[in-house]
C-alpha positions in Angstrom: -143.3 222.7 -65.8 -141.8 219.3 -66.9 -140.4 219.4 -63.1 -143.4 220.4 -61.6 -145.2 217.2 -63.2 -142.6 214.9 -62.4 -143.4 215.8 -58.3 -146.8 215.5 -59.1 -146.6 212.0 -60.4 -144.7 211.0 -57.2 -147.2 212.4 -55.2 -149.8 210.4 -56.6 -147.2 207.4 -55.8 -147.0 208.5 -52.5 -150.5 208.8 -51.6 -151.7 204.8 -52.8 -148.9 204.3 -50.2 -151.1 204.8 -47.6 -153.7 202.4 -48.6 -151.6 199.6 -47.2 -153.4 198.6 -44.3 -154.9 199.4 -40.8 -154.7 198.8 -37.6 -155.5 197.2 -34.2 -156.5 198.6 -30.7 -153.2 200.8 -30.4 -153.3 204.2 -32.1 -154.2 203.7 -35.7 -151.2 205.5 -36.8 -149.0 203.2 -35.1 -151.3 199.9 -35.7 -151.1 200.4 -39.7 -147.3 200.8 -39.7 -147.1 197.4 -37.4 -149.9 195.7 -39.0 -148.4 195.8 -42.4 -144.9 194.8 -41.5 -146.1 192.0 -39.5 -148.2 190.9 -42.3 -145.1 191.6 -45.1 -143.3 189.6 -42.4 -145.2 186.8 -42.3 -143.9 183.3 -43.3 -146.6 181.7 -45.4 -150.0 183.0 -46.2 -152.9 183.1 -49.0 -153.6 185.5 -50.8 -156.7 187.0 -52.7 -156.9 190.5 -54.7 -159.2 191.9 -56.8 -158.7 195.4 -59.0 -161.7 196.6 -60.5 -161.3 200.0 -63.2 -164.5 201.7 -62.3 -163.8 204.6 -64.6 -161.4 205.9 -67.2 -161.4 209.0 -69.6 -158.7 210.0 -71.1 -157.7 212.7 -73.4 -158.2 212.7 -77.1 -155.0 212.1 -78.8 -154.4 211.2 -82.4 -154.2 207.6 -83.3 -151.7 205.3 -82.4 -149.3 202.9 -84.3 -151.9 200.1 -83.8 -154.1 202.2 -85.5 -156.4 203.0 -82.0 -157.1 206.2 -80.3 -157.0 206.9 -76.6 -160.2 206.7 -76.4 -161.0 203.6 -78.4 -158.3 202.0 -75.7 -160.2 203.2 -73.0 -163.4 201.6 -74.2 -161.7 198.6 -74.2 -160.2 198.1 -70.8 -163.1 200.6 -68.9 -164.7 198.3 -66.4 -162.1 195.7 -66.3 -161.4 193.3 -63.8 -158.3 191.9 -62.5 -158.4 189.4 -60.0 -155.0 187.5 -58.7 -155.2 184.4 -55.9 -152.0 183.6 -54.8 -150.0 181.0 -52.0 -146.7 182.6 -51.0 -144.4 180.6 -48.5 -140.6 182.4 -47.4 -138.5 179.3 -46.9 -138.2 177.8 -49.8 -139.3 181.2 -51.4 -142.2 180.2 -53.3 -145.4 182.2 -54.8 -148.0 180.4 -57.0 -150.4 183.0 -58.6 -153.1 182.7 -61.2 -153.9 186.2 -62.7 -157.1 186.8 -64.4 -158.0 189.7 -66.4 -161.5 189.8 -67.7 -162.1 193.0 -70.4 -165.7 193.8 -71.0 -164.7 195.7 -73.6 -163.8 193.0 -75.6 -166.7 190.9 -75.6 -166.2 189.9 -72.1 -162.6 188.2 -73.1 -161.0 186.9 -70.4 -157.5 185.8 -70.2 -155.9 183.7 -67.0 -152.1 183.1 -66.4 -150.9 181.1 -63.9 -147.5 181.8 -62.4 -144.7 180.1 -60.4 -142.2 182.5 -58.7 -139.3 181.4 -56.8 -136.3 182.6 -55.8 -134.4 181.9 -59.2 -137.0 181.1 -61.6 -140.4 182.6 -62.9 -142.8 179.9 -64.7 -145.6 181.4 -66.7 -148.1 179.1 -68.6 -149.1 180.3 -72.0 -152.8 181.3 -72.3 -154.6 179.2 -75.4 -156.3 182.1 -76.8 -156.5 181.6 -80.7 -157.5 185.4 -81.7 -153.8 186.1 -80.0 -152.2 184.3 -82.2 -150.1 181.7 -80.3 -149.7 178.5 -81.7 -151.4 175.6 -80.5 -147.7 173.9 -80.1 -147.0 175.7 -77.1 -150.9 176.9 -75.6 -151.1 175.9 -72.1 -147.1 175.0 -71.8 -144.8 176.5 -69.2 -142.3 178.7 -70.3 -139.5 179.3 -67.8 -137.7 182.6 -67.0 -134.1 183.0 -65.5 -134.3 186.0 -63.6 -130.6 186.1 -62.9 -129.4 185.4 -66.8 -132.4 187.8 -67.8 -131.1 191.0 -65.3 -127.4 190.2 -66.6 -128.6 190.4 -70.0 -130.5 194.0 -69.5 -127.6 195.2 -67.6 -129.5 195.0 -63.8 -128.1 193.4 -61.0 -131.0 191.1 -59.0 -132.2 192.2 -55.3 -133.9 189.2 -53.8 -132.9 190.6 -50.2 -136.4 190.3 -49.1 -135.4 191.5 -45.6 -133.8 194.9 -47.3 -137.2 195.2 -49.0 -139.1 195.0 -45.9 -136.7 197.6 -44.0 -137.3 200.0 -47.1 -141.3 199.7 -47.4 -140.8 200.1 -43.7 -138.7 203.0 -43.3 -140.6 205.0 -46.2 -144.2 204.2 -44.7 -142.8 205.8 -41.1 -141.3 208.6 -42.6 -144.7 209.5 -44.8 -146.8 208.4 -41.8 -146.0 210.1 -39.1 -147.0 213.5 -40.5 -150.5 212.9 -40.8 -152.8 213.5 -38.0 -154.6 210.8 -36.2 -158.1 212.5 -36.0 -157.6 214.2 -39.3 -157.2 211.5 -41.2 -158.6 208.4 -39.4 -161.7 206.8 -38.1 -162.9 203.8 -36.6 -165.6 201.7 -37.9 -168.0 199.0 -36.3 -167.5 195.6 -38.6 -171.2 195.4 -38.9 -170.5 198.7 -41.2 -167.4 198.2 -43.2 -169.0 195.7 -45.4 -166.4 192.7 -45.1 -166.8 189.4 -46.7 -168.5 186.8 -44.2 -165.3 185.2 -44.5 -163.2 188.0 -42.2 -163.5 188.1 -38.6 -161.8 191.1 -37.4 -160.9 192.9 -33.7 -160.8 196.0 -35.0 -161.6 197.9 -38.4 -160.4 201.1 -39.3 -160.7 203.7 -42.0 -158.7 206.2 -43.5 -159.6 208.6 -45.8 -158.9 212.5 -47.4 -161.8 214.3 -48.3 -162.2 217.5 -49.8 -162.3 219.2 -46.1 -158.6 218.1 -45.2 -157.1 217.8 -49.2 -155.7 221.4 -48.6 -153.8 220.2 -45.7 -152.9 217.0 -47.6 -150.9 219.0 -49.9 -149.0 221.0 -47.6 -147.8 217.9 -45.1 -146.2 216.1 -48.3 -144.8 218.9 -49.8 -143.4 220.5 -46.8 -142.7 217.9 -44.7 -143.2 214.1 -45.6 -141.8 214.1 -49.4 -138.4 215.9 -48.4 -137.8 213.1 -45.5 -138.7 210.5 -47.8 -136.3 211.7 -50.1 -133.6 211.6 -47.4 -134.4 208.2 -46.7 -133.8 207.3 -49.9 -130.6 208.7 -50.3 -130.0 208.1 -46.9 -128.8 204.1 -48.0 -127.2 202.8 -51.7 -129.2 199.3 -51.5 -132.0 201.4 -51.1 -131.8 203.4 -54.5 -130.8 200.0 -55.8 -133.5 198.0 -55.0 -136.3 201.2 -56.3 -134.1 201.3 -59.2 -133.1 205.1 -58.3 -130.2 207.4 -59.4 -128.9 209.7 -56.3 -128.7 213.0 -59.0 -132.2 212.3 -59.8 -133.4 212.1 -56.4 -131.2 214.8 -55.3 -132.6 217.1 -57.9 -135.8 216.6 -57.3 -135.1 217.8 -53.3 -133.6 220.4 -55.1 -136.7 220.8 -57.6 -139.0 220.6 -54.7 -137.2 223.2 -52.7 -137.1 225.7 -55.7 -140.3 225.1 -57.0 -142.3 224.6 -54.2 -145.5 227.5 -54.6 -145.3 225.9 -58.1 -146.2 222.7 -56.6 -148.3 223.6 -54.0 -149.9 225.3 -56.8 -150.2 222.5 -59.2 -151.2 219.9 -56.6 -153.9 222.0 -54.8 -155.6 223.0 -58.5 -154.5 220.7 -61.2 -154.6 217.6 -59.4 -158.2 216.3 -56.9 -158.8 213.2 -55.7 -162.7 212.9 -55.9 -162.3 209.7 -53.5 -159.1 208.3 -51.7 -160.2 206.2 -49.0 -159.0 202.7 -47.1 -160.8 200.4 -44.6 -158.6 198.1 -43.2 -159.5 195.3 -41.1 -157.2 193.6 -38.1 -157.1 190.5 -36.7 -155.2 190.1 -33.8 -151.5 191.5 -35.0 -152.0 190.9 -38.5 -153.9 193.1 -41.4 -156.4 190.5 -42.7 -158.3 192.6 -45.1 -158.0 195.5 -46.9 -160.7 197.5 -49.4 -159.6 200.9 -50.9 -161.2 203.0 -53.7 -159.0 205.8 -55.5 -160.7 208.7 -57.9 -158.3 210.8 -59.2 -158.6 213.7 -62.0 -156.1 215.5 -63.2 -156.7 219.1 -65.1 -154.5 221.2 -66.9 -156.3 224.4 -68.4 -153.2 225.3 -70.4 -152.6 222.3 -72.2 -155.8 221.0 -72.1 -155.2 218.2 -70.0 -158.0 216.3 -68.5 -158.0 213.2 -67.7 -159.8 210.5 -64.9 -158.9 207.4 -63.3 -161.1 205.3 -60.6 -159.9 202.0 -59.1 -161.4 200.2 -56.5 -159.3 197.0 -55.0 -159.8 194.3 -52.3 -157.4 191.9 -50.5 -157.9 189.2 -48.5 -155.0 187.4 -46.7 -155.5 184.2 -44.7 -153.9 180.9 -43.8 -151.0 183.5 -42.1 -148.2 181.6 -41.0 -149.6 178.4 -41.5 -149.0 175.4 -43.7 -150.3 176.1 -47.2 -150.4 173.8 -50.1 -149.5 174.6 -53.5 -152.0 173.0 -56.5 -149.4 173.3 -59.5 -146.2 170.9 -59.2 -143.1 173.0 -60.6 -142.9 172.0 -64.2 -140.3 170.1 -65.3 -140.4 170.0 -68.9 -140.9 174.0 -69.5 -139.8 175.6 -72.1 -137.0 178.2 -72.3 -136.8 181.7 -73.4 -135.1 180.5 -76.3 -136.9 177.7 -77.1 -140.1 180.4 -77.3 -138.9 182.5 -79.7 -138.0 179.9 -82.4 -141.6 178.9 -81.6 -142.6 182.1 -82.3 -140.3 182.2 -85.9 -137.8 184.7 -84.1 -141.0 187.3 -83.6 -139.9 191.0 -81.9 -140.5 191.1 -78.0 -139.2 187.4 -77.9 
């Protein structure tokens, strides 16, 4: 069973796959794979996403270290938001991000971290938020993290091969995509009726989507023929499992797993597992995806355990300025603080 569940979490992996955009006047099929690559491909570009938890229940489970159950947790972050705006550039590699995350839960508490990525170094400014603890020494201070010195020190090498990364994302989405059926699975939609912000002009607009009709068939395309080719792919190329941080046994046990197991699966997947919503509209604008809306409801049921548990997300993106000269607001700091530095802030606390 322990196998069984472990397939069943990557197919929920597999499936937000798909939500990565849609396509142009060509086949949609073919415009989402191109679409996206273009748009991963892209030089410089803005960036605007926002993640909203519509609904979360999960089971009842005795309390924690900190004292909290399950369900007291998820009556804290039900209903929260996260929203991230961010100005990426590929030469110099650069992203500037500010993250919010807003918690109803919590009496409205928001919390915003701004973020410099490049290729060596990440800067994160300290949020002031007194009920966290942090002293007012550091509040609102960068502190800077060597991403080389930190993988060396867990034991990780570091895969900045961005190109390698695009090949893989690539490679997976064609191998998953080219199962599904065009008129199955996609439709077209006028832009007067996909509700996109009056700030996204589109060419073309196109939804996918599985519904309770074609679930049935869902199931059987990844299980007998999309997750084993994936799988291959995977194994298919060493910088591969290195960049998805993968061990060959594991992925060759699961093909074997999936192989041996598969009415099991099939099984679990068609009865334990329903997506109450899984649906994408994507909007195109001339060879690039420009926006992107998707809403996910998934419930997953175990009579025999007693399982039963719910997760909804809904999450927009907005890319513009593609390819074009962006600016960034924040100047990289220059007096940040290290890693070190931090902790004897902190009085040597754990985590630090």
């Amino acid at each position: 069973m322990k196998q069984v569940q472990r397939l069943a979490l990557i197919f929920v992996v597999i499936m937000t796959m798909i939500i990565a955009g849609c396509g142009s006047k060509t086949p949609p099929k073919e415009a989402l794979q191109a679409a996206t690559l273009k748009t991963m491909e892209a030089t410089s570009y803005k960036m605007s996403t926002t993640l909203q938890l519509d609904e979360l229940e999960l089971p009842e489970s005795p309390e924690l270290e900190a004292g909290m159950s399950t369900t007291a947790i998820a009556g804290i972050i039900k209903d929260a938001t996260i929203k991230a705006d961010a100005v990426y550039t590929k030469d110099p590699m650069r992203l500037d991000m500010n993250l919010e995350v807003i918690l109803p839960g919590m009496m409205d508490m928001k919390l915003e971290v701004p973020m410099i990525v490049t290729d060596k170094i990440v800067y994160v400014k300290i949020p002031n938020i007194p009920m966290l603890g942090i002293p007012e020494t550091i509040a609102d201070k960068f502190v800077q993290i060597d991403v080389e010195e930190l993988a060396e020190e867990q034991g990780a090498e570091l895969n900045m091969d961005v190109a390698a990364q695009q090949k893989l994302v690539q490679e997976l989405s064609a191998a998953l995509l080219k199962h599904f059926d065009e008129k199955t699975y996609f439709s077209e939609l006028k832009a007067s009726e996909a509700g996109l912000p009056e700030s996204v002009k589109a060419d073309q607009v196109v939804k996918f989507a599985i519904s309770e009709e074609n679930y049935a068939q869902t199931v059987e395309t990844l299980v007998n023929k999309a997750l084993p080719e994936i799988i291959d792919v995977l194994l298919s190329n060493d910088s591969f499992l290195e960049y998805a941080e993968l061990e060959k046994a594991d992925l060759e046990q699961a093909k074997a797993d999936l192989e041996t197991n598969k009415t099991e699966i099939l099984n679990v997947l068609q009865n334990n597992l329903k997506f109450n919503v899984l649906e994408m509209t994507g909007a195109i604008k001339g060879d690039y995806l420009v926006y992107q809306a998707a809403k996910i409801g998934v419930q997953v049921k175990d009579e025999e355990s007693g399982l039963d548990a719910k997760v909804g997300l809904s999450v927009t993106t907005e890319y513009s300025e593609l390819n074009k000269k962006v600016e960034f607001e924040q100047e990289i700091p220059t007096d940040a603080m290290t890693m070190d530095e931090l902790s004897e802030q902190f009085g040597g606390m754990s985590g630090f």
